[in-house]
BATORFI-905572 format. One record per residue (C-alpha): residue number from 1; residue in three letters; x, y, z. Coordinates in steps of 0.05 Angstrom, whole numbers, plus 5000, padded with zeros to 4 digits. Each point is the difference from the previous one (the first is absolute). Layout:
<atoms>
[atom NUM; "ala"; [X; Y; Z]]
...
</atoms>
This chain:
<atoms>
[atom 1; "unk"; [3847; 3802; 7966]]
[atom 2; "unk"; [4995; 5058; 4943]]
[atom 3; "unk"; [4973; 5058; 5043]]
[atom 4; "unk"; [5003; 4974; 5069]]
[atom 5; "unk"; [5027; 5049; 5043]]
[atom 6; "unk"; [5046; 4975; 5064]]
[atom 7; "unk"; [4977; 5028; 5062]]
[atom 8; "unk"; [5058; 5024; 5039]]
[atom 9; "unk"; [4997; 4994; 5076]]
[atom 10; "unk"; [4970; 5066; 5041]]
[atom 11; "unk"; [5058; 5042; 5028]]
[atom 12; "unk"; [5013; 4975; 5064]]
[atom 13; "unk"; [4941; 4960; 5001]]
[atom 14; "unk"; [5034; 4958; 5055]]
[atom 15; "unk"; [5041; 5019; 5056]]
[atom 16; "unk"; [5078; 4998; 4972]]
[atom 17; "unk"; [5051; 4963; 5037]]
[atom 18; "unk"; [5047; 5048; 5039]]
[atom 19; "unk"; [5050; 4972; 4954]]
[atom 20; "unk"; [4966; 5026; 4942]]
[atom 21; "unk"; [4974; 5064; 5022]]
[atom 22; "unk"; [5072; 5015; 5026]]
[atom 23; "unk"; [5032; 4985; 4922]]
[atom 24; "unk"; [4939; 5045; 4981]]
[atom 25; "unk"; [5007; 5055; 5040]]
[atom 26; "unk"; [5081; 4994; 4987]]
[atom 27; "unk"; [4986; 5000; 4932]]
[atom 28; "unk"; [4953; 5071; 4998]]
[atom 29; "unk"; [5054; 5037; 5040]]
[atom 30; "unk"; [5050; 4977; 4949]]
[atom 31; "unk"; [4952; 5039; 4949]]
[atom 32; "unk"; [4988; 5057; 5038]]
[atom 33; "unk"; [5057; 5038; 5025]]
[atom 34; "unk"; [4964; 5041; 5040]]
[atom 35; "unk"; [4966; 4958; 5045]]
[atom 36; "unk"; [5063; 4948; 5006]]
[atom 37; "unk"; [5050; 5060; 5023]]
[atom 38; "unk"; [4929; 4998; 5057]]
[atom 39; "unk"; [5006; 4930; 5011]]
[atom 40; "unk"; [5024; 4976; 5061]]
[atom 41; "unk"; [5069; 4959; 4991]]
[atom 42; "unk"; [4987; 4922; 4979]]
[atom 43; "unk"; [5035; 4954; 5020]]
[atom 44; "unk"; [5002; 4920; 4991]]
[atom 45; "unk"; [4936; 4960; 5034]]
[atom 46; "unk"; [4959; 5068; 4988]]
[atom 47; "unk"; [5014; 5020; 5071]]
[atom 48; "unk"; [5023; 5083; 4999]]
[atom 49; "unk"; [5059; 5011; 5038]]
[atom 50; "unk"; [4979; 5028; 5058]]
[atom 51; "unk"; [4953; 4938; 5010]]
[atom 52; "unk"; [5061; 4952; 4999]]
[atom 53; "unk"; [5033; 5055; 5053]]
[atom 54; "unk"; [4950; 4982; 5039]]
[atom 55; "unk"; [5004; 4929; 4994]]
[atom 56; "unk"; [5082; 5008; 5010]]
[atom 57; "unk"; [4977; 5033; 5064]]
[atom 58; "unk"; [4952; 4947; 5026]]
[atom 59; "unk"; [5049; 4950; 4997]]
[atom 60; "unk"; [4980; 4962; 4932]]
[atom 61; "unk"; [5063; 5013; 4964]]
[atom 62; "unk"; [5001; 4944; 4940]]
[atom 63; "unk"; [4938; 5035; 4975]]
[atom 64; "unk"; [5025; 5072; 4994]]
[atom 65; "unk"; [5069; 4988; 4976]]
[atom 66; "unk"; [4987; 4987; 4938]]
[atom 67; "unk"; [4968; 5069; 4996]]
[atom 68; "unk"; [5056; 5028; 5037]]
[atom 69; "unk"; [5049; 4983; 4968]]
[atom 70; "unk"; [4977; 5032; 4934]]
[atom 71; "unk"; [5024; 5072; 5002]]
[atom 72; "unk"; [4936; 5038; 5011]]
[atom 73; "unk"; [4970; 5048; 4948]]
[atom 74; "unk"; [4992; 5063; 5051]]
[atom 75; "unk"; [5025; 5068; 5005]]
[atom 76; "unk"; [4985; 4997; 5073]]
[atom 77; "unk"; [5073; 4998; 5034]]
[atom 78; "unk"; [4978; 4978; 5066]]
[atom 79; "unk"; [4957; 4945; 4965]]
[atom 80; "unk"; [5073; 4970; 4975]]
[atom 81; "unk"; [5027; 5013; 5057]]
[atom 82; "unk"; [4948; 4958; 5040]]
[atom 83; "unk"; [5003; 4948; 4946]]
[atom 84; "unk"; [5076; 4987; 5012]]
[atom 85; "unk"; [4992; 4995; 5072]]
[atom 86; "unk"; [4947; 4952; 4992]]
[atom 87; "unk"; [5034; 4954; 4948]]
[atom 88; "unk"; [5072; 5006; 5048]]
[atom 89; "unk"; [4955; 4959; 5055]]
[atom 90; "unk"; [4966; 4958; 4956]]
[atom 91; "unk"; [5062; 4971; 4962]]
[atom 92; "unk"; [5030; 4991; 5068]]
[atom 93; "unk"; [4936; 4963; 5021]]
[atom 94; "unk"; [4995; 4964; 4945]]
[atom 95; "unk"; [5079; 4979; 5001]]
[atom 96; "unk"; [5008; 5032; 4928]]
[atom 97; "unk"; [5068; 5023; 5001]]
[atom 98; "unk"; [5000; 5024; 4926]]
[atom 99; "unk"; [4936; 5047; 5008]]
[atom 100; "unk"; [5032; 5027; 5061]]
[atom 101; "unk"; [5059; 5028; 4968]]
[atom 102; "unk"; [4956; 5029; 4941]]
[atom 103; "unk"; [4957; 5034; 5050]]
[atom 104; "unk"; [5061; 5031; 5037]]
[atom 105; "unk"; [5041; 5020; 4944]]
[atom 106; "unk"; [4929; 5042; 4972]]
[atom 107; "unk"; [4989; 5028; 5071]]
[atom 108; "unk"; [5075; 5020; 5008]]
[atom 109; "unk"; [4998; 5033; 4934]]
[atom 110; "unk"; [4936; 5040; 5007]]
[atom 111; "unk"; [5002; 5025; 5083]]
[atom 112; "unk"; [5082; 4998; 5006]]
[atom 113; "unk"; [4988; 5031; 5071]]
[atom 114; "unk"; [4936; 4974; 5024]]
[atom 115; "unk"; [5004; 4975; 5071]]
[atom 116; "unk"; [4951; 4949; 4992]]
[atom 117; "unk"; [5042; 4980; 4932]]
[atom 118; "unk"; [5068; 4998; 5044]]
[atom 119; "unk"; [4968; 4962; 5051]]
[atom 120; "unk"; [4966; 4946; 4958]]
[atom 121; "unk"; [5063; 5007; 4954]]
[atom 122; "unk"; [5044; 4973; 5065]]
[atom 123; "unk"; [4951; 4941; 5010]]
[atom 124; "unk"; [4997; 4979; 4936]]
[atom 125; "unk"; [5072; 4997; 4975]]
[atom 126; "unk"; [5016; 4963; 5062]]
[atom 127; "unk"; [4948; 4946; 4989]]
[atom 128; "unk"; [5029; 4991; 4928]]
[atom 129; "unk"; [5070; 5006; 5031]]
[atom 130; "unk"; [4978; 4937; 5052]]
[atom 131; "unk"; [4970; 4959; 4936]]
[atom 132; "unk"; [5054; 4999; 4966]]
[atom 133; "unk"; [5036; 4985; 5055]]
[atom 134; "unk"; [4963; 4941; 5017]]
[atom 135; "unk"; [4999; 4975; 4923]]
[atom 136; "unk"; [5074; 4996; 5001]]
[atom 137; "unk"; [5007; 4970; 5060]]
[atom 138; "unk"; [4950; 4944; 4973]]
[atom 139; "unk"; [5031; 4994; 4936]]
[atom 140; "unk"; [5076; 5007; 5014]]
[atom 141; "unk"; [5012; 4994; 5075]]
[atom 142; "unk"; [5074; 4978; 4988]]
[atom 143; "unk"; [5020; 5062; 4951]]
[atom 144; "unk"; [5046; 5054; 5016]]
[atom 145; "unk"; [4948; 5047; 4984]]
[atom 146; "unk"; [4957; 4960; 5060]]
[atom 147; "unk"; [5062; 5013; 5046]]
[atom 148; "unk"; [5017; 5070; 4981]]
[atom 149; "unk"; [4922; 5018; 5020]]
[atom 150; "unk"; [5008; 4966; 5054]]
[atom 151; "unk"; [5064; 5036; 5022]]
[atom 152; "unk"; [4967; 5066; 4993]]
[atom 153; "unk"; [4938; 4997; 5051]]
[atom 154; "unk"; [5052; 4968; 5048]]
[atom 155; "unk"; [5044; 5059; 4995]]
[atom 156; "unk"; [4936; 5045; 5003]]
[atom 157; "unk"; [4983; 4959; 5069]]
[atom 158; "unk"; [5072; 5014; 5024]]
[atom 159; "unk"; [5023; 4927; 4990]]
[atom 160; "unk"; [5076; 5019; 4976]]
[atom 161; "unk"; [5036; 4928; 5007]]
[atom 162; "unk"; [4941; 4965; 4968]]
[atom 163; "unk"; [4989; 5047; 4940]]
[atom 164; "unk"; [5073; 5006; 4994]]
[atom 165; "unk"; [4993; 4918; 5001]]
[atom 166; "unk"; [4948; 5005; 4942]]
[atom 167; "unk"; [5048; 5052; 4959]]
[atom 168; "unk"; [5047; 4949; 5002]]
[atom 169; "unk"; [4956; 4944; 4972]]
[atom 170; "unk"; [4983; 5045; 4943]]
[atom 171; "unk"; [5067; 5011; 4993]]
[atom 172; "unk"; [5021; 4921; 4986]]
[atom 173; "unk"; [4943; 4986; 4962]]
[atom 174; "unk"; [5015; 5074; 4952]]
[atom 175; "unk"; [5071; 5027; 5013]]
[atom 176; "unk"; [4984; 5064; 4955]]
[atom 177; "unk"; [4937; 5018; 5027]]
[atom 178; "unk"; [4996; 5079; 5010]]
[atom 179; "unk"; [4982; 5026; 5063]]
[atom 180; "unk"; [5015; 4944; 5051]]
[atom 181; "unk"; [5076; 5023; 5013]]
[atom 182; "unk"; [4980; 5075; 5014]]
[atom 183; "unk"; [4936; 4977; 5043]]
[atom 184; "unk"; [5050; 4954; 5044]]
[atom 185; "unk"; [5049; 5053; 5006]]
[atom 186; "unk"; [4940; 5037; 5030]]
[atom 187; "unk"; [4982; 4949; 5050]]
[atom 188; "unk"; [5072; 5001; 5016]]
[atom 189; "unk"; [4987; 5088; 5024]]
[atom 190; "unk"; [4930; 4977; 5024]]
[atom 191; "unk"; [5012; 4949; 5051]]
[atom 192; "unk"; [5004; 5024; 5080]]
[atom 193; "unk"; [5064; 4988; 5025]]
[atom 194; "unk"; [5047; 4990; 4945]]
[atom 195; "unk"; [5077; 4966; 5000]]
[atom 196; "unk"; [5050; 5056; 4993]]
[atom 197; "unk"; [5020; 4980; 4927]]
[atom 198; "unk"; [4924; 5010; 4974]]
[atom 199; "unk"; [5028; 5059; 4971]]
[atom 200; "unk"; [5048; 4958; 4944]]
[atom 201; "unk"; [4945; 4938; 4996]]
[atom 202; "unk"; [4949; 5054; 4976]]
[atom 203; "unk"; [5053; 5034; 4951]]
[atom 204; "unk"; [5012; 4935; 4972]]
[atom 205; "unk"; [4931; 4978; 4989]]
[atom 206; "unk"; [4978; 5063; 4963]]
[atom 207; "unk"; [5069; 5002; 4966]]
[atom 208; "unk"; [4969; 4938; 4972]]
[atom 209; "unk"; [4933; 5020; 4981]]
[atom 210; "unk"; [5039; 5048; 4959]]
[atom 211; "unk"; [5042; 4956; 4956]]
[atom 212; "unk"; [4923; 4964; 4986]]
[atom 213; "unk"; [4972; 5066; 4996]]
[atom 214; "unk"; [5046; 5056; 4985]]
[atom 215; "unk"; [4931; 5046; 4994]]
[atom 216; "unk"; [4985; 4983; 5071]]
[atom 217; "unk"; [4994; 5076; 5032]]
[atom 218; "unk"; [4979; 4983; 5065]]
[atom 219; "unk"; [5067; 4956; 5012]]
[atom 220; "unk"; [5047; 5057; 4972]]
[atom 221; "unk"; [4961; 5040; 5048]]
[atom 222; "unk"; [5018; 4961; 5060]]
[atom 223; "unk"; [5070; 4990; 4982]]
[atom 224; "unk"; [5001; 5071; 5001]]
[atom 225; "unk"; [4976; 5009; 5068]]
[atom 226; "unk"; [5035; 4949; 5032]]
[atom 227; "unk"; [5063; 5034; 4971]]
[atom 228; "unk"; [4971; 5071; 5033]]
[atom 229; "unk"; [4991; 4970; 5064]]
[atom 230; "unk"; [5076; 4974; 4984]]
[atom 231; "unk"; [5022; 5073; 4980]]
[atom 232; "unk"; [5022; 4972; 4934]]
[atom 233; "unk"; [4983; 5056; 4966]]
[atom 234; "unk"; [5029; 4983; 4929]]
[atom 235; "unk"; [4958; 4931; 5000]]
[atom 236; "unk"; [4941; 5033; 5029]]
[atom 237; "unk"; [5001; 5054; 4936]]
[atom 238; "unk"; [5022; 4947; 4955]]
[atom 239; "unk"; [4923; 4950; 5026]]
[atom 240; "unk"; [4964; 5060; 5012]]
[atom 241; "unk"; [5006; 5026; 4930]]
[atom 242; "unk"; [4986; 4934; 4970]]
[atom 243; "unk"; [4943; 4992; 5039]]
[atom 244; "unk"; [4972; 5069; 4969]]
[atom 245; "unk"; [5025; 4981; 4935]]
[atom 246; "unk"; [4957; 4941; 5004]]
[atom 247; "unk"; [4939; 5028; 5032]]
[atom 248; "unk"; [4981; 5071; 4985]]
[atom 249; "unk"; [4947; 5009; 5043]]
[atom 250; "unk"; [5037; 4972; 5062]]
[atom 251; "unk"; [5004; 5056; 5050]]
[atom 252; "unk"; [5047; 4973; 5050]]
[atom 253; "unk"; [5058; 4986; 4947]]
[atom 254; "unk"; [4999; 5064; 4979]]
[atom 255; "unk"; [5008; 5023; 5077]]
[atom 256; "unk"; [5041; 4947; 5017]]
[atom 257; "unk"; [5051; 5026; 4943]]
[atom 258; "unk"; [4991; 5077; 5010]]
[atom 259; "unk"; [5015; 4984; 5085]]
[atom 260; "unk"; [5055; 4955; 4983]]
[atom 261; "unk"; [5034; 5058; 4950]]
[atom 262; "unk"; [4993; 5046; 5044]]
[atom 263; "unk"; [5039; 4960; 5051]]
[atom 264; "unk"; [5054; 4999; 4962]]
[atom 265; "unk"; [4992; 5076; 4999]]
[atom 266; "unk"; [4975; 4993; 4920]]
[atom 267; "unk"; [4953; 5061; 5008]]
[atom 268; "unk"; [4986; 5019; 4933]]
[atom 269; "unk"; [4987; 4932; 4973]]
[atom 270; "unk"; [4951; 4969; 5056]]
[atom 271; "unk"; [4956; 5066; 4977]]
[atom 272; "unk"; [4970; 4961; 4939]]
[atom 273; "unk"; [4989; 4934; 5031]]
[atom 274; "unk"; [4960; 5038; 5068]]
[atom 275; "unk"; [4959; 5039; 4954]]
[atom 276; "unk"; [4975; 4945; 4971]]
[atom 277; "unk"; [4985; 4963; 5073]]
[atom 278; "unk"; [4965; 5066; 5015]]
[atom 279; "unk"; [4954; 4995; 4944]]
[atom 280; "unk"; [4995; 4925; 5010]]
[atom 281; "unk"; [4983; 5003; 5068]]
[atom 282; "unk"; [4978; 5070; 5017]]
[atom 283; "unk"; [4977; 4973; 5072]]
[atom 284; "unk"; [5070; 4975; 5021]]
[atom 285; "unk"; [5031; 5049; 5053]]
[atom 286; "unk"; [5067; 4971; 4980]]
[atom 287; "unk"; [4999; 5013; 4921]]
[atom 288; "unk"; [4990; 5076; 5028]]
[atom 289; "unk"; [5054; 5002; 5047]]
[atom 290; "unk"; [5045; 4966; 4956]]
[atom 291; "unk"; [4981; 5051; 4941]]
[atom 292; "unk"; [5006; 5065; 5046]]
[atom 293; "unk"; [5069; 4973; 5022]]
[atom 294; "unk"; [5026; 4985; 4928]]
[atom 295; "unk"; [4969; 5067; 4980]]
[atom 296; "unk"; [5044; 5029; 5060]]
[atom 297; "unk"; [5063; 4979; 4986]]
[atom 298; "unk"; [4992; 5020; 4919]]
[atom 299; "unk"; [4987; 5073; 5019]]
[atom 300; "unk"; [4920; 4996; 4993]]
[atom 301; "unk"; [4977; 5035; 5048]]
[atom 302; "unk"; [4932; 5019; 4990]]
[atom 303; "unk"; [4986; 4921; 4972]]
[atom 304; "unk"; [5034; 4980; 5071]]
[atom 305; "unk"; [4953; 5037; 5043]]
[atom 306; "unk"; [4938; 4985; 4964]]
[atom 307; "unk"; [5019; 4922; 5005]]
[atom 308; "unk"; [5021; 5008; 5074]]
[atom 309; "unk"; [4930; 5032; 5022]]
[atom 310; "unk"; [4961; 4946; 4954]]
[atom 311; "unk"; [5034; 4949; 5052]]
[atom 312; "unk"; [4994; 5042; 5063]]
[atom 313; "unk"; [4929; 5000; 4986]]
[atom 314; "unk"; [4983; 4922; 4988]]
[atom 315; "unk"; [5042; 4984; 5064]]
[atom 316; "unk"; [4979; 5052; 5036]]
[atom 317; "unk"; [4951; 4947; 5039]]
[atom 318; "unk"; [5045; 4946; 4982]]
[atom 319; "unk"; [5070; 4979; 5018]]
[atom 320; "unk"; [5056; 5010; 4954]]
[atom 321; "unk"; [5013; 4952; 4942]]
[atom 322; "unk"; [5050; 4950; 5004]]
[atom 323; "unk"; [5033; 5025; 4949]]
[atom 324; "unk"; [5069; 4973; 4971]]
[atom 325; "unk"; [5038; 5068; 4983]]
[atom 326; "unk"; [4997; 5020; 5067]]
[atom 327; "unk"; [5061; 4955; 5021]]
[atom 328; "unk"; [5046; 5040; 4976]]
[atom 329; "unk"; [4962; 5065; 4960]]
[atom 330; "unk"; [5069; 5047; 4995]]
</atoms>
């Protein structure tokens, strides 16, 4: 009707529905900046953070991950903190292997060196190390990847002749598989008692893994030391160097070349390959003696004595190094 005026309801002229009053107070700190930097964080179900904490803490973990699990609008560093923790245990709980890695990547980022970080960190890469483990077990028992993680926790239990037994499998099933010739050629040195000729059956298997993997360090490096222990100084230089050549940051190629030049009474050029073992490994005793006696014998004095007391002093409570110029240092 002409005129009739519609009467609108009273404000809040009935109790709202938590629903509603939550899009309604939502809504008014969206308009006023003031109060909504005030606000205390929202988060999904209209439960604040620290209320699904406490839920993660009472055991009643499907409720509060939800919340969790939606970074947290806080300032407060030890509120994070706790909210990582919290959502660590509750994806484990809850057997939600995706969350779990979020939550430890975030907490790894943010508190590097946190001992409660490291700790939880350990825990919870191992249980998504296991899952995995177990999914491929389910879903490809028979595969050579199957066998080759099999292999390894045998060889971590000591089990030589069966994970050398497993290496073989993966072998037949993937004759270019990198890796599986240098880690039997490992067993080979690892196993108590060992036939006389374990010596050549190692060199062979990571002679091997190199023609598969010519960027294989770690074999090069072995090839080289079984060549010191030989006193085949010219091979040992020749592994030794690839070995650095390959790896930068491997300490004990660089030592194992510097000791082996200076061996063969190559002074001046096992200077460049021991300082870099030094810096490497600064804690290694024999990177230092090697060093002072390569500084020696190129007319270095001062160099030679400041290397020399570095390594009196870290073996000072310790015995000497075994360390591989020492066979034959003149």
């Amino acid at each position: 009707m002409m005129g009739q005026v519609r009467r609108m309801p009273a404000p809040f002229s009935k109790s709202p529905s938590p629903t509603s009053l939550c899009a309604l107070l939502l809504a008014f700190a969206m308009a006023s900046p003031c109060l909504a930097q005030k606000a205390p964080p929202i988060v999904p179900g209209g439960a604040s953070l620290k209320a699904s904490l406490e839920q993660a803490k009472a055991g009643h973990c499907r409720d509060a991950l939800t919340a969790l699990k939606t970074k947290p609008r806080t300032e407060e560093k030890g509120l994070r903190r706790e909210t990582g923790l919290a959502g660590i245990r509750c994806a484990t709980l809850s057997n939600q292997p995706d969350l779990l890695a979020d939550f430890l990547k975030i907490l790894n980022q943010e508190f590097p060196s946190d001992a409660d970080v490291l700790y939880v960190s350990v825990h919870g890469y191992s249980d998504l190390s296991d899952r995995a483990a177990k999914h491929l077990s389910q879903v490809a028992p028979r595969s050579y990847q199957a066998h080759e993680l099999n292999a390894e926790a045998l060889e971590l239990q000591g089990k030589w002749d069966q994970a050398a037994a497993e290496y073989q499998v993966v072998l037949k099933q993937n004759p270019e598989s990198p890796g599986i010739h240098f880690r039997l050629g490992r067993i080979l040195l690892s196993k108590p008692n060992p036939p006389s000729d374990v010596a050549e059956q190692a060199k062979k298997e990571f002679q091997a893994e190199l023609k598969i993997d010519p960027s294989n360090a770690g074999a090069e490096y072995v090839l080289g030391e079984l060549a010191r222990q030989d006193q085949q100084w010219d091979d040992a230089v020749k592994h030794f160097g690839r070995a650095s050549q390959l790896d930068g940051g491997f300490g004990d190629a660089f030592l194992g070349l510097g000791a082996s030049l200076i061996a063969t009474k190559k002074f001046a050029e096992a200077v460049p390959p021991l300082e870099a073992a030094v810096k490497l490994e600064p804690a290694n005793p024999a990177a230092h003696y090697n060093l002072a006696t390569a500084y020696s014998r190129t007319g270095k004095k001062a160099e030679a004595d400041r290397e020399f007391a570095i390594h009196r002093q870290m073996t000072q409570k310790e015995p000497p190094p075994d360390n591989p110029s020492q066979e034959n240092p003149n």
